[in-house]
C-alpha positions in Angstrom: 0.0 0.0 0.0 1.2 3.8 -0.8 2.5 5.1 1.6 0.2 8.1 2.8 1.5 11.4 4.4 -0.5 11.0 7.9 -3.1 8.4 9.0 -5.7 9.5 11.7 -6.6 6.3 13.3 -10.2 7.0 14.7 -13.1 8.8 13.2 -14.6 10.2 16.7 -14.7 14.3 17.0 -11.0 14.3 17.5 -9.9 12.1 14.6 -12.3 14.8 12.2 -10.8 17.3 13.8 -7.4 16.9 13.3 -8.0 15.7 9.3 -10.0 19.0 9.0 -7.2 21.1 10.3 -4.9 19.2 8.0 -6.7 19.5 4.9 -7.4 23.4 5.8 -3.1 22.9 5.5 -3.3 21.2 2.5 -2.3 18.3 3.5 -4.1 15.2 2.8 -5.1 12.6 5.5 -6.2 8.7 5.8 -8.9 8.2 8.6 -8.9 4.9 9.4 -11.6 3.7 12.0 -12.8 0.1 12.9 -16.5 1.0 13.3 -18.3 1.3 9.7 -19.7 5.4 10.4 -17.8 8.3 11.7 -19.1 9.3 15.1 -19.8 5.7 15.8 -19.8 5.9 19.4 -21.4 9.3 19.7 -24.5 7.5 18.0 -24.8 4.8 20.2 -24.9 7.5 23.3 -28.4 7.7 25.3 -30.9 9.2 23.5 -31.1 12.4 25.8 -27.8 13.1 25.9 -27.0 16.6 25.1 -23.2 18.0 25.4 -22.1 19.6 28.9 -19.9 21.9 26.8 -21.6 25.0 24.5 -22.6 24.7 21.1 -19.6 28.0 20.8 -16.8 26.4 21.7 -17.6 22.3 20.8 -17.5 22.4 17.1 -14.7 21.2 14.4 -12.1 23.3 13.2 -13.6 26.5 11.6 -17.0 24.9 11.1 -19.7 26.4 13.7 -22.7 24.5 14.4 -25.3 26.1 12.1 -28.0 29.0 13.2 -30.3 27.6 15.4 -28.5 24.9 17.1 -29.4 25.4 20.9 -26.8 25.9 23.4 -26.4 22.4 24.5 -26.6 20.3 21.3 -28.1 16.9 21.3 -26.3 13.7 20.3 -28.0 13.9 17.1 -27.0 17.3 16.5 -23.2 15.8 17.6 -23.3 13.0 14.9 -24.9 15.1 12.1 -22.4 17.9 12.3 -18.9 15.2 12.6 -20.9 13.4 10.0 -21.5 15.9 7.9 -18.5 18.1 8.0 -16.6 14.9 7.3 -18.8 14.4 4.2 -18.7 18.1 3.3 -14.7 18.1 3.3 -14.6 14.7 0.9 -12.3 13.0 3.7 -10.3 9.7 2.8 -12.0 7.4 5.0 -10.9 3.9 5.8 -13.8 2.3 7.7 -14.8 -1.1 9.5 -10.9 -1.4 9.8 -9.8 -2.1 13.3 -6.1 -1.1 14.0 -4.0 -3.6 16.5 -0.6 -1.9 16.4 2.3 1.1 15.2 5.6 0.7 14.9 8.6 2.8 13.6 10.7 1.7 10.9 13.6 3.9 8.6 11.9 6.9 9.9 8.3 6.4 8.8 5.0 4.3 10.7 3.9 1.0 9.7 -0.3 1.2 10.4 -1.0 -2.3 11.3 -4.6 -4.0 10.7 -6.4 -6.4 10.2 -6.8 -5.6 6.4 -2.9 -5.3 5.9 -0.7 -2.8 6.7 -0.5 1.1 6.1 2.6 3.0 5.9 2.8 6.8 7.1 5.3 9.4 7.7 2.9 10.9 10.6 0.3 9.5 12.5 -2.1 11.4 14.9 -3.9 8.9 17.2 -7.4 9.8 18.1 -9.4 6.5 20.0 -10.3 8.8 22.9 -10.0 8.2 26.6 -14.0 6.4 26.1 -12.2 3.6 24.4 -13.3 0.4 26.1 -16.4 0.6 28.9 -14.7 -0.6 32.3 -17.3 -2.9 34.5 -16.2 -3.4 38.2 -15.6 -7.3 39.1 -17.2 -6.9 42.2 -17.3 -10.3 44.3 -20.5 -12.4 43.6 -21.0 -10.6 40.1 -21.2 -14.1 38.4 -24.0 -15.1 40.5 -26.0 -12.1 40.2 -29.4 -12.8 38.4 -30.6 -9.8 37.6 -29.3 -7.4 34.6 -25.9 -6.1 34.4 -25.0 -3.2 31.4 -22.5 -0.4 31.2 -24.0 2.9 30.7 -22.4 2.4 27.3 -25.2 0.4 26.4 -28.0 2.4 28.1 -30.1 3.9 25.3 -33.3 5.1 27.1 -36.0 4.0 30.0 -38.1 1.7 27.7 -37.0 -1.3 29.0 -36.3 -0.7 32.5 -40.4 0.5 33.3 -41.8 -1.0 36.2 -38.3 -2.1 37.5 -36.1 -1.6 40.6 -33.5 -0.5 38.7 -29.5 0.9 40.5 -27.3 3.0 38.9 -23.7 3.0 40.0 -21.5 5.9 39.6 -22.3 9.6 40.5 -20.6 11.2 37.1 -22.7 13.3 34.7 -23.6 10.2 32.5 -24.5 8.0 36.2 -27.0 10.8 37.3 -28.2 12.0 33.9 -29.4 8.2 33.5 -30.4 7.9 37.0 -32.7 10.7 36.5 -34.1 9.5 32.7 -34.8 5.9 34.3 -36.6 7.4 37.2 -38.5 9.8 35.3 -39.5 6.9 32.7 -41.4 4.8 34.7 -38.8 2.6 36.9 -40.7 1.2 40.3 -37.1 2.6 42.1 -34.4 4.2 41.1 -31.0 4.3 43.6 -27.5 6.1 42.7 -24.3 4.6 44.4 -21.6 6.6 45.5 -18.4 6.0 46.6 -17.0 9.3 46.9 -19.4 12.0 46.4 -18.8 14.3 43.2 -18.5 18.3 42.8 -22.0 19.2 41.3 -22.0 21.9 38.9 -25.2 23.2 36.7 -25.0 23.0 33.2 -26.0 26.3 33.5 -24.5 28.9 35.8 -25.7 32.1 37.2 -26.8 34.3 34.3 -27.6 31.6 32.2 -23.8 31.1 31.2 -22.6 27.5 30.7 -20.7 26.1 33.6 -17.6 25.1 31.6 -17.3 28.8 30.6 -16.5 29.2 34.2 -14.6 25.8 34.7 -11.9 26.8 32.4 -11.4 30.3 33.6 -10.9 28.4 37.0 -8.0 26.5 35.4 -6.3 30.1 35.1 -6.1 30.5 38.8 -4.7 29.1 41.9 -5.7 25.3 43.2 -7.4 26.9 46.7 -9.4 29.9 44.6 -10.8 27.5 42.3 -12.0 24.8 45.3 -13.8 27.8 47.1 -15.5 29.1 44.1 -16.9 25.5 42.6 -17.9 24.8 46.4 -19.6 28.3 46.8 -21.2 27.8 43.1 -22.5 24.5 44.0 -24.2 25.8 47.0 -25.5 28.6 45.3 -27.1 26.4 43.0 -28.2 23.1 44.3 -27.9 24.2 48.2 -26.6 22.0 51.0 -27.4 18.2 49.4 -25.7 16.5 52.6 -29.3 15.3 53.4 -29.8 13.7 50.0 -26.3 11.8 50.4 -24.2 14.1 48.2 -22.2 16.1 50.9 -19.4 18.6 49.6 -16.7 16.5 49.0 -13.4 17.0 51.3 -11.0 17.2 48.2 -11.2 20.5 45.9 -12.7 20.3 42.7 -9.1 21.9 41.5 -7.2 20.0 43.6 -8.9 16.4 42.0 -8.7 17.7 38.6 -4.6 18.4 38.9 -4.0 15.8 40.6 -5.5 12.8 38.5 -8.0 14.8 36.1 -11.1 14.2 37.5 -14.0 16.6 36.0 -17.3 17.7 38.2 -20.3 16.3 37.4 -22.3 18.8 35.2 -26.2 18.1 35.5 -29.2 20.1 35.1 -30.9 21.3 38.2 -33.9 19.1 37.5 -31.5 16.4 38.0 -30.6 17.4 41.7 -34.5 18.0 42.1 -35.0 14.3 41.2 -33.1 13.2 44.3 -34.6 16.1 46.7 -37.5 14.8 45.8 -37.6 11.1 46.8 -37.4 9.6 42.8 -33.4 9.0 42.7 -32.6 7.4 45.8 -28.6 8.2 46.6 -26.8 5.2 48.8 -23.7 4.2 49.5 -20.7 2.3 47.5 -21.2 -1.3 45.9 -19.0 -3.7 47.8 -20.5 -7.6 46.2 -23.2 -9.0 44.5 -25.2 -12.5 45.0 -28.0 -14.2 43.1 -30.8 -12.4 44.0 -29.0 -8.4 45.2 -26.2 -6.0 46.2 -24.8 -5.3 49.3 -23.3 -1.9 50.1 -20.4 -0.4 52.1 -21.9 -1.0 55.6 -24.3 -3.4 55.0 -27.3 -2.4 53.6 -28.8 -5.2 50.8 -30.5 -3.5 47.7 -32.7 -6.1 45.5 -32.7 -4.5 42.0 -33.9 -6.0 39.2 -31.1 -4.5 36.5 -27.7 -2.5 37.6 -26.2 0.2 35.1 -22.7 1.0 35.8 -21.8 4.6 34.7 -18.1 3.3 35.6 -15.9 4.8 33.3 -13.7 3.8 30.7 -10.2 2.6 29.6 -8.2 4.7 27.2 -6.8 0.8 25.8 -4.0 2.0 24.4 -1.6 -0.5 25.3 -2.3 -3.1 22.5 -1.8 0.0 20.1 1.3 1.6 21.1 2.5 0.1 24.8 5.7 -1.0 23.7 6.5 2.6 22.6 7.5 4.0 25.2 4.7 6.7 25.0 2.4 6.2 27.7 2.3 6.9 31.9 2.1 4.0 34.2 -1.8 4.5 34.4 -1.8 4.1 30.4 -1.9 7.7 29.2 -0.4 9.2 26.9 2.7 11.1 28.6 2.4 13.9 25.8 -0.4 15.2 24.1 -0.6 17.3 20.8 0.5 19.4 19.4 3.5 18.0 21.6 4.8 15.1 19.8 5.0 11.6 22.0 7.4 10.0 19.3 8.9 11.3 16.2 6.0 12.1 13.6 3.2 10.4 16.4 0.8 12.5 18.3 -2.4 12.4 20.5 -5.1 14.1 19.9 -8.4 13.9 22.2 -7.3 12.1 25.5 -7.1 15.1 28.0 -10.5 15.4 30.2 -11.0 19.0 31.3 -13.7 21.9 31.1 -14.5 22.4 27.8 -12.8 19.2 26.4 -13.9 19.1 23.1 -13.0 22.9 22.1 -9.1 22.1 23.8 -9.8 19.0 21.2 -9.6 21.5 18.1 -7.1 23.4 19.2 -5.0 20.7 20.2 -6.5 19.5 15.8 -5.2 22.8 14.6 -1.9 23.3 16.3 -1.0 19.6 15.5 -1.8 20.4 12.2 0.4 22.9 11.8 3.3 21.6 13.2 2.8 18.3 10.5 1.8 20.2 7.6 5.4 21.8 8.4 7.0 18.6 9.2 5.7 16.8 6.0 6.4 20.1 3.9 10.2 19.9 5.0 10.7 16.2 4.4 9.3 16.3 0.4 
């Protein structure tokens, strides 16, 4: 096979990105991608989803969301604007090809798949930090006879009406679908916690989005930023100590330097849900048996179906562990524009405020570092 300039592998937001920004350079990439759409995994999403980050600052490269989108677009809206800015641009696609590994040879990258391999002077690596759905192996789990799904795989409330139904996992996804479930019809609804999260409304005070105001936090020191996302919470939820979702000890900055961890951004009739008796918050999940769960001190929940809004692994290692590239928790150790190795860069694996605008300007700089790179080589 010809050996292309640079080869996206991944055709999420972040793999469109960065072949946008590359073609606005001129230069010409190959986005490979094992599912058989772009924005596979965005369309598999719950159906209410909508984006915690502003229609303003979440589109691709120089291509706005068009007039009328609302300020919080929908997954839909998500799929049909990487789908169709991809389709706009005439991108080289290579789809329903699963990548298994890179590797450097003579100065250029060998793309391997499972359709044969690809060469490339550059590759920019975009699988995300979503990459493989990560479901706790809590003791017991075998014998549970009930349901067990990864939010992953939640869609909507249909089929959980009438049901006594647990969600585990206080993140925006874990109380969004706690919320939808017990809104839909479930006979009981309960959220686990292990260690309660900073709550912060989509919406903050004067209707501007809250990660407007968590990445001008970023700008300022640890201790300023944990007072003001503690005093904004307050503000907007009041004192949910009662509900089982106490102000964490740990800052909201100081988690977030630390190990990255992001609040959980939720609507305020999400937080009304659990004042109001229909999401039921309880403590951590410490084993399972055949017919329930038993928590951190004791207490035995019987629910008929458990959704785990667990998080994910990046699952990188199988791609480019024997690199060199990546931290002992399996990150990458540099992002774009940065380059990890020579002519290999990530693009799309750092979770902060108002990740998916740093994701195109992570797209553009990249891009114009490799349309230099590639230019000088020729």
């Amino acid at each position: 096979m010809a050996e292309h300039d640079v080869v996206v592998v991944g055709a999420g937001q972040g793999g469109i990105a960065s072949a946008l920004a590359l073609k606005d350079r001129g230069v010409a990439a190959l986005v490979v991608d094992e599912s058989a759409q772009v924005a596979s995994r965005w369309q598999a999403r719950y159906d209410r989803l909508r984006l915690n980050s502003s229609r303003p600052t979440s589109h691709l490269p120089g291509r706005p969301y068009p007039k009328g989108t609302p300020m919080f677009p929908t997954r839909d809206q998500v799929v049909e604007h990487i789908q169709g800015r991809a389709r706009d641009a005439g991108l080289d696609l290579l789809l329903g090809t699963r990548v298994q590994r890179l590797s450097r040879t003579n100065g250029s990258w060998t793309v391997a798949t499972g359709k044969g391999d690809i060469d490339a002077r550059q590759v920019v690596l975009a699988t995300g930090y979503e990459n493989e759905p990560l479901v706790p192996e809590w003791d017991g789990r075998e014998s549970f006879a009930g349901e067990v799904i990864h939010s992953a795989e939640y869609r909507n409330a249909d089929r959980f009406r009438s049901r006594r139904v647990l969600v585990v996992g206080p993140g925006c996804s874990g109380m969004e679908i706690a919320h939808d479930v017990a809104t839909g019809g479930a006979a009981k609804v309960w959220l686990a916690v292990r260690t309660p999260p900073t709550i912060i409304s989509r919406q903050g005070p004067g209707g501007l989005p809250g990660e407007w105001i968590g990445t001008v936090l970023l700008n300022f020191p640890t201790r300023f930023g944990n007072a003001f996302a503690r005093f904004g919470s307050r503000q907007d939820f009041g004192d949910l100590s009662a509900y089982g979702l106490p102000v964490p000890e740990e800052g909201l900055m100081t988690r977030f330097r630390r190990d990255g961890t992001v609040p959980s951004i939720v609507d305020k009739d999400v937080i009304e849900a659990v004042k109001e008796g229909k999401v039921e918050v309880v403590g951590a999940v410490e084993s399972l048996d055949s017919a329930g769960v038993i928590l951190t001190g004791g207490r035995r929940l019987e629910p008929d179906a458990i959704i785990c809004a667990t998080g994910y692994r990046r699952a990188l290692e199988p791609l480019v562990g024997h690199l060199g590239v990546l931290d002992d928790r399996g990150r990458p150790a540099d992002v774009a524009p940065k380059p990890a190795a020579p002519g290999l860069r990530f693009v799309g694996y750092t979770s902060r405020p108002g990740a998916l605008g740093f994701m195109s300007r992570q797209a553009k700089r990249s891009a114009k570092a490799i349309a230099r790179e590639v230019t000088s080589r020729r």
